[in-house]
N, C-alpha and C positions, 0 to 999 in steps of 0.2 A: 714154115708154111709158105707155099710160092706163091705167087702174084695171081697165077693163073688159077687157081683153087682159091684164092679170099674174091676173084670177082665174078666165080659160079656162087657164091652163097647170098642165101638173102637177107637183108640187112636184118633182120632181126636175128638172124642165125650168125652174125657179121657181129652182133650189140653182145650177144651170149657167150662170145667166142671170146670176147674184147674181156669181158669180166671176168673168164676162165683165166687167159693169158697172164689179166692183172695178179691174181691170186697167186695162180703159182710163181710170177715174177715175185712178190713179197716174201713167197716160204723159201725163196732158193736165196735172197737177198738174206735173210734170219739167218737161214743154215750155213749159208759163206761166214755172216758174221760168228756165228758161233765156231764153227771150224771149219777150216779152209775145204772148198767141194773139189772132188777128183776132175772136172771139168769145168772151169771158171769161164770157160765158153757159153756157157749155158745161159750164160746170165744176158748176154751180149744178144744171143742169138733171139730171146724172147723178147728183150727190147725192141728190136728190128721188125718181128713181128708183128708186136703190137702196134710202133707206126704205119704197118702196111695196111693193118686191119684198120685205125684211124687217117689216113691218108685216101684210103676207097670208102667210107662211109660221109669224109668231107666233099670227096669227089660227087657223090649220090646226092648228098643234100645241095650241093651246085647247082647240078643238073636239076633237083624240085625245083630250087625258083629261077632258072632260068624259061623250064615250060611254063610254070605258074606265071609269069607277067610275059608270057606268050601268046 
């Protein structure tokens, strides 16, 4: 998911997206361990995303309190 698409969504669609991500990070983590996945990239690539999506929902919560004691 690009950078440019996690900061058109809105944070709760951003909090939905986060919990989706987690899930399937978990089942592909089980499935590698059980047997090795045809794409071990995969796993890499949902981590990264998941920071992206936690990195722009820290960034939003910044930006609350810096207007809030504004």
């Amino acid at each position: 998911m690009e950078q440019e698409v996690i900061r058109e969504l809105s944070t709760a669609e951003l909090n939905e997206r986060l919990e989706e991500e987690l899930k399937q990070l978990v089942k592909l983590r089980l499935n590698h361990a059980v047997s090795p996945l045809e794409n071990p990239n995969k796993i890499k690539a949902y981590r990264k995303t998941i920071a992206r999506i936690k990195t722009e929902l820290r960034k939003r919560e910044l930006e609350e309190q810096i207007k809030s004691t504004n």
